[in-house]
N, C-alpha and C positions, 0 to 999 in steps of 0.2 A: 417492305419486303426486300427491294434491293438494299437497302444498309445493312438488313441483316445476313445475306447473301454473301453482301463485301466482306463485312467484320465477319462473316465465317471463314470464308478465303485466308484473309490474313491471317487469323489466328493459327488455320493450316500450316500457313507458309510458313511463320515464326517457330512452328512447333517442329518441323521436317528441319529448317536450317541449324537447331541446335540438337538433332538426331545425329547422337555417335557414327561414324563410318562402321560397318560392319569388316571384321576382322577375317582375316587366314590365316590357317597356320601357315608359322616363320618356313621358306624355305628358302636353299641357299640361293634359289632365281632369284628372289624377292626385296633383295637387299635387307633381308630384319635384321632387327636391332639385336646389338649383340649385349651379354653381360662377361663379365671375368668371375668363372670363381677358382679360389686359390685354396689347397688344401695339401698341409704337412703334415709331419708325423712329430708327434711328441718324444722328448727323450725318454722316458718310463713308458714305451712299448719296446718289448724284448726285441734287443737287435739280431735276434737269430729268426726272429718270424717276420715274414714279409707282409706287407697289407695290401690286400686286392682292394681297388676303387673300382665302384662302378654307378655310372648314370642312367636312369633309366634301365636298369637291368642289362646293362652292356658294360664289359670290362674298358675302362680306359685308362688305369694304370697298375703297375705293382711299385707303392714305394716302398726302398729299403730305409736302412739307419738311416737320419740324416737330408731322404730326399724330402721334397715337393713338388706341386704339380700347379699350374696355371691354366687352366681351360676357357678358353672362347666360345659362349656357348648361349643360341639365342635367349633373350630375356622368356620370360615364362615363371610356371613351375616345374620342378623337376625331382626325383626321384633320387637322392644321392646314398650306397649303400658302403660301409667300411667291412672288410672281414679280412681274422689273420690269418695265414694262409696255414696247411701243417706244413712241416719241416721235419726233422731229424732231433734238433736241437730246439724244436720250439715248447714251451710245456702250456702256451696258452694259445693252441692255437683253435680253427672254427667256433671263434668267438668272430660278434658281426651285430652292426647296428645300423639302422638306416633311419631318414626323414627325411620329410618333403621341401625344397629348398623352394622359397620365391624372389624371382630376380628382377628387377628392374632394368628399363634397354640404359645402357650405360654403368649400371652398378658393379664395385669389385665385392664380393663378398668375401671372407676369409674364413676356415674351420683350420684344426688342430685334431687329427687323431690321435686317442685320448686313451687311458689303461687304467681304471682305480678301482680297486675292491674286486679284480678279476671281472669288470665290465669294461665292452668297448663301447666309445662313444664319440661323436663328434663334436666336439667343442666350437663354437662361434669366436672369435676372435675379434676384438676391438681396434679398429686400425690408432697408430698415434701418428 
């Protein structure tokens, strides 16, 4: 009865020492692990319309012709949306496309806002 007592203990122990730490979410106290992700705009989006980015349902950028953006941003998933903006001179604009982005702590991801067949999209990008 005690060996079987022991060898239930142990197997306890062995089974709790290789239990995952339970996680929180990242906050800026906490030191989490960060990812990069990088996202530009394609030459075939009309340079008279602007593109609203936005993470998680919060704006954090507008790129024009030209620009890109680099965000520091804890590893996870997340919610990346594109839309062009109206304008004056835009004829394709409140077009808008979004997906769920997953990052890795450390990872650079890259996208390319994208224009074809009157669809917007975000394009993944292959680092070289």
């Amino acid at each position: 009865m005690r060996t079987l007592l022991l060898l239930g203990c142990l197997y306890l122990s062995l089974g709790l020492s290789h239990a995952e730490p339970a996680t929180q979410a990242p906050t800026a106290n906490t030191g989490a692990k960060l990812a990069q992700l990088i996202i530009g705009r394609d030459e075939k989006v009309p340079k008279t319309c602007d593109v609203e980015l936005q993470l998680e349902e919060k704006t954090v950028a507008q790129l024009q012709a030209g620009d890109s953006i680099s965000l520091d941003i804890p590893a996870g998933t997340h919610y990346l949306r594109a839309k062009l903006l109206a304008a004056a001179d835009c004829t394709a604009d409140d077009l808008a496309s979004g997906q769920s982005v997953l990052l890795e702590p450390g990872e650079t991801r890259q996208y390319q806002v994208m224009l074809d067949n009157n669809a917007l999209f975000l394009a993944p990008q292959l680092k070289e």
